[in-house]
N, C-alpha and C positions, 0 to 999 in steps of 0.2 A: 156955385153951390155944388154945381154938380160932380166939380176937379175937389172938391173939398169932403167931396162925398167918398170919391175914390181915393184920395190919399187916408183918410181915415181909415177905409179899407183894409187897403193894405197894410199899412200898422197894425190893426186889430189882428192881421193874418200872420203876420211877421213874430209877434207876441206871440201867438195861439201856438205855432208849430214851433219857437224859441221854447216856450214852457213844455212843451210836448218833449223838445229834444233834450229840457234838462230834466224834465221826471223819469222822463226814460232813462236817461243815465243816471239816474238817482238811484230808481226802481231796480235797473241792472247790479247797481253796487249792491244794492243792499238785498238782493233775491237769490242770485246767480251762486253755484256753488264753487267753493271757496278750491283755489287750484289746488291741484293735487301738489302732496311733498315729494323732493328727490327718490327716485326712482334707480333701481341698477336692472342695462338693457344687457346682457351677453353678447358679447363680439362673438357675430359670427365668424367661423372656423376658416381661413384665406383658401383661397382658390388654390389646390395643389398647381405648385410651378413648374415648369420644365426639370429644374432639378432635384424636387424633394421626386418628382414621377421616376427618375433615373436610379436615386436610391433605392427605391421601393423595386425597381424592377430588379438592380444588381443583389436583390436577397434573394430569386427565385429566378432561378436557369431556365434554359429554352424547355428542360424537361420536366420544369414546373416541379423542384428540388430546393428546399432552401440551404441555407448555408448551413447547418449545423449536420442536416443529411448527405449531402454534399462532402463535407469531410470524413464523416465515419466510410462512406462507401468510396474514397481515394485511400485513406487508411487499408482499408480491407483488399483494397485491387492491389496494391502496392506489397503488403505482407503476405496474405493467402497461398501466393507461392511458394514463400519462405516454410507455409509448416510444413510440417513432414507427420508421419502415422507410422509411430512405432510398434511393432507387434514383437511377443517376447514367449517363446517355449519353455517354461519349468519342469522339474519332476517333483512331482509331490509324492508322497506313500498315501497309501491308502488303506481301507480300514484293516484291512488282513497284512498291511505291511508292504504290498507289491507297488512297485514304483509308476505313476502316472503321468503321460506327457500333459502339462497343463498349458491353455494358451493367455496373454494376459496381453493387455495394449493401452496407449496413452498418447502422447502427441508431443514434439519437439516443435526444433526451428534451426534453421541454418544458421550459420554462425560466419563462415569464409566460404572462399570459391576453391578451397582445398578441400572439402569436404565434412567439417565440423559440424557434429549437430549438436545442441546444447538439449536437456531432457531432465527430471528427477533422478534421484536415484533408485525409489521406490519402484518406478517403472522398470528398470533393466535388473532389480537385486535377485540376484541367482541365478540368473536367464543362463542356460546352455546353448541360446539361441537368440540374435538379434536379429530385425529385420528393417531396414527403415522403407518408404514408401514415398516418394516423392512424383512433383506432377501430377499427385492425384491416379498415379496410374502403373508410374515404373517403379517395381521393389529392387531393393541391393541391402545385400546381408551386411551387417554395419559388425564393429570390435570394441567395446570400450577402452579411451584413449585415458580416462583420468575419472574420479568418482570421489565426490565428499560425503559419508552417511549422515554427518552434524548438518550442513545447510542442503541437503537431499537434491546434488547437485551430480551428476555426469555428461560426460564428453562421448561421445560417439563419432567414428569417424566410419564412413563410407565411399566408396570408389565410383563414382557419378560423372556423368558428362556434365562440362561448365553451364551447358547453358540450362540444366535442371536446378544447380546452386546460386538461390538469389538467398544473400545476406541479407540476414534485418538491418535495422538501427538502431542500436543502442543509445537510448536515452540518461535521463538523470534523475533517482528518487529523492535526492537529499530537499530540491525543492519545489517536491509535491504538497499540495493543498488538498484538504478536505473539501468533497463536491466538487471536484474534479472529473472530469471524465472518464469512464474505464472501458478497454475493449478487448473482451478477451475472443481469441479464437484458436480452435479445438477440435476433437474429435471424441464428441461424448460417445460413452458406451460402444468406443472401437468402431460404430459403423457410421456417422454422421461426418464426413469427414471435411475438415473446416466449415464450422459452425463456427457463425460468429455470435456474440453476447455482448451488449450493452449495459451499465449502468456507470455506480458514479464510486467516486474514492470515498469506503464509507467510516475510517479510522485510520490513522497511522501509527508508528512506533508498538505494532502491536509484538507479544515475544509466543514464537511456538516454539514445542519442543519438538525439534527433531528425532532423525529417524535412529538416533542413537542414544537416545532419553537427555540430550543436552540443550539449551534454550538457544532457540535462533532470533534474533533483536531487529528492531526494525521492520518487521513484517508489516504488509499492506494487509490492508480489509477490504472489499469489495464487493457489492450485492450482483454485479452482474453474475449470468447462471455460470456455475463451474458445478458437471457433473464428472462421474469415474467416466475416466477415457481423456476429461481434460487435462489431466497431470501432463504437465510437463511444456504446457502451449505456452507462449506468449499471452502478456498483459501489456497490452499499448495505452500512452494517451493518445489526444485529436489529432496529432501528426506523425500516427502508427509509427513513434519511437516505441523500442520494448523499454518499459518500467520496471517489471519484474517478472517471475515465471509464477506460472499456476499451479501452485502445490499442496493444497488441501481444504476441506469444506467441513463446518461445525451444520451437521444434521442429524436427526434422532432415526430419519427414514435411508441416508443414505443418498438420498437425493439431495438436488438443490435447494437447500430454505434461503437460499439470499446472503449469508456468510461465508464468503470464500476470502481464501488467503494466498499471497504470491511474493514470495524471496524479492527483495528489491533488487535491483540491475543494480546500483551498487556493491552490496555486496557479492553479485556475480562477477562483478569487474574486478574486484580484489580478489576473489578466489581460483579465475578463469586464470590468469598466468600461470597459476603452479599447477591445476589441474593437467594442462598443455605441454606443460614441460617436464614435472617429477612423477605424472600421475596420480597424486597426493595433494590434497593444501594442508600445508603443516601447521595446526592450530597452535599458539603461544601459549606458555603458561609458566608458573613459577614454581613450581612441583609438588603442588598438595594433591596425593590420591584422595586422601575421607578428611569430611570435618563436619562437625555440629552447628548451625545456625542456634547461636545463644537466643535465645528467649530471656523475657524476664525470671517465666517462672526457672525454666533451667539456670537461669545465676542465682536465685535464691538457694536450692536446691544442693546446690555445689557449693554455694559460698566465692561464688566468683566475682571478681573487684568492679567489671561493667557489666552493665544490661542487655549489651549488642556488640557483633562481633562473630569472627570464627575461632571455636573452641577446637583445637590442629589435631588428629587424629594421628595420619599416618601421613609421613611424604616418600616421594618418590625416591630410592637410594639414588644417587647423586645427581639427583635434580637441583635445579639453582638454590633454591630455600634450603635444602637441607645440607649443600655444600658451604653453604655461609653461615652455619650454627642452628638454622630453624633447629625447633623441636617438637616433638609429635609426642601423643599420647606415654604417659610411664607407668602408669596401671590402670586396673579395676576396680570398678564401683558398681554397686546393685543401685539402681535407682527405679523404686519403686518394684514391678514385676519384671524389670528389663536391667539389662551390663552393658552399663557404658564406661569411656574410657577416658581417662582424667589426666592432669596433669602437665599436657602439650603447653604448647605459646596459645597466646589467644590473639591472632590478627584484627585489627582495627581499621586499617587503611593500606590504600598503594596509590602514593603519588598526593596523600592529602585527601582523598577520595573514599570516604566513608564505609566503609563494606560490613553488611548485616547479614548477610545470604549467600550460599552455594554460589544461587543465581548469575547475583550484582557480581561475584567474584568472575566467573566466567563469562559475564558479557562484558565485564571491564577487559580480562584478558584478548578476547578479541580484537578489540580495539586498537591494539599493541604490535608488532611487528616483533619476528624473530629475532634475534640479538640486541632488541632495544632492551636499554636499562630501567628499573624502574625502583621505587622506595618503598620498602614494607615495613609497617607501622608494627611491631607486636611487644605485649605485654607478657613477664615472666615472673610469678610472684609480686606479682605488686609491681615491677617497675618496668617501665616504657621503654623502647629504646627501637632505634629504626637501621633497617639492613639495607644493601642494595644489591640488585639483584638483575645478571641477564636475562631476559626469555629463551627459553629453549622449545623446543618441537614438544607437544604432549606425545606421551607414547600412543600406541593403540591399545585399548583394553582387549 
């Protein structure tokens, strides 16, 4: 009875905590809060390795410089000696007539270990007196070897110990970019002498007009500072190549607003040989002294057959156009309160190449080389008809 007592027991016990353990799991499913939905955990960031720590450290020198300062101040070690500080004596008159020694200054750069310094022309124009200043320290009276007033370019040469003449490097504008690096270094306001200036390439193919009222092409823009005294410096990129020279600034004050402009090293490079050698660079051309930029309203006006075009005034006597039949103005006309002059060829092209403007006429003829030939497009009463034509040397006006 009593083994029957305990085996029922135990049954009863076995059941009790069997129902215990399945309500509890019953209970569980149906109380317990329902598991959360997919989740996104962020991988955290890897352990910096041995070598991304080696990058990080090859951006920033033992002098705690990174690489972008690093090169502008090898640029600058590298050229700095190349500038030079030119100072220039004028006479001016003065208000009662009487002649005044004037002093004026601007900034070059070496060019050879002959003694070349390359410079504006606006800097040395009239001077009775050059000086250049090299080393920061040592002056010797310099000569102009060669001078262009159209790209405001001059040669100076100086008689200097070698080891004062460190050449720059000329570089390449044809394939600069916008946002590009720019560094100019100068001698603002004749007493700062090499000053350098940062910023960046802020437009290209821009056109100034030179110092002879003719349009110079391809000019650079640039916001680094160019004050008076920087004519004539060097404009490097990051591997202080020279890009171009510093030759003028658009401000209302005279100072620097951030628009500065500098002759690309290309076109120094094609006008550098003849400077050197003829003391001239002999600009090409096809021999129109005057002509009118047709407008619309002036071919209404005249009754002229196009809209666009050079309406030929005057050419040069036996200049290439006018040794091949060009023809220039044959009389007078009042148009409106003004005499203009009618009749000429009306040029259209050269070479296929559209021409509306004085401008486009003269920067196409740059482009050209002395005795190369070229095709001139002109219109004579009504009919078309095409010439060809050597370039010859423009005279000097």
């Amino acid at each position: 009875m009593t083994k029957r007592l305990s085996l029922f027991f135990l049954l009863g016990t076995a059941l009790i905590l069997g129902g215990c353990g399945q309500m509890a799991s019953f209970v569980a499913v149906a109380t317990a809060t329902p598991p959360p939905g997919p989740t996104w955990t962020p991988t955290p960031p890897p352990t910096p390795t041995a070598l991304s720590a080696a990058n990080q450290s090859a951006q920033i020198d033992a002098q705690g410089l990174d690489i972008a300062e690093r090169r502008v101040i090898d640029a600058y070690n590298r050229v700095a000696p190349s500038v030079v500080n030119v100072t220039t004596q004028v006479l001016r008159r003065g208000f009662f007539f009487d002649v005044i020694p004037e002093e004026g200054a601007g900034s070059g750069f070496v060019l050879d270990g002959e003694g070349h310094i390359l410079t504006n022309f606006h800097v040395i124009e009239g001077a009775r007196q050059i000086e250049v200043t090299l080393g920061g320290e040592q002056t010797f009276p310099a000569t102009v070897v060669g001078s262009d007033p159209r790209f405001d370019l001059a040669v100076l040469k100086v008689d200097a110990p070698a080891d004062l003449l460190r050449p720059v490097e000329l570089g390449d504008s044809a394939t600069l970019q916008v946002g590009q690096r720019a560094i100019a270094i100068g001698n603002p306001f004749g007493q700062f002498s090499r000053t350098l200036t940062t910023g960046v390439i802020s437009a290209l193919e821009r056109t100034l007009e030179g110092q002879d009222g003719r349009p110079i092409s391809g000019v650079i823009q640039t916001d680094a500072s160019i004050n008076r005294g920087n004519s004539g410096g060097p404009l490097l990129d990051s591997n202080g190549r020279v890009i171009g020279i510093n030759t003028a600034i658009f401000s209302p004050s005279g100072t620097s607003a951030g628009v500065g402009f500098a002759v690309p090293v290309d076109t120094i490079k094609r006008v550098l040989p003849e400077l050197l050698e003829l003391g001239r660079y002999r600009h090409p051309y096809v021999g129109i002294r005057y002509a009118y930029s047709i407008t619309p309203g002036l071919a209404q006006s005249l009754e002229l057959p196009v809209q666009s075009g050079l309406l030929l005034v005057q050419l040069d006597r036996g200049s290439p156009l006018e040794s091949v039949g060009g023809r220039g103005a044959q009389q007078e006309a009042i148009l409106g309160n003004r005499r203009v002059y009618v009749g000429g060829d009306i040029l259209t092209a050269i070479n296929d190449t559209p021409i509306a403007t004085v401008e486009q006429l003269q920067l196409l003829q740059e482009q050209q080389e002395i005795g190369q030939e070229v095709t001139v497009s002109l219109l004579r009463n009504g009919e078309a008809f095409d010439v060809v034509v050597a370039l010859t040397e423009e005279p000097s006006r």
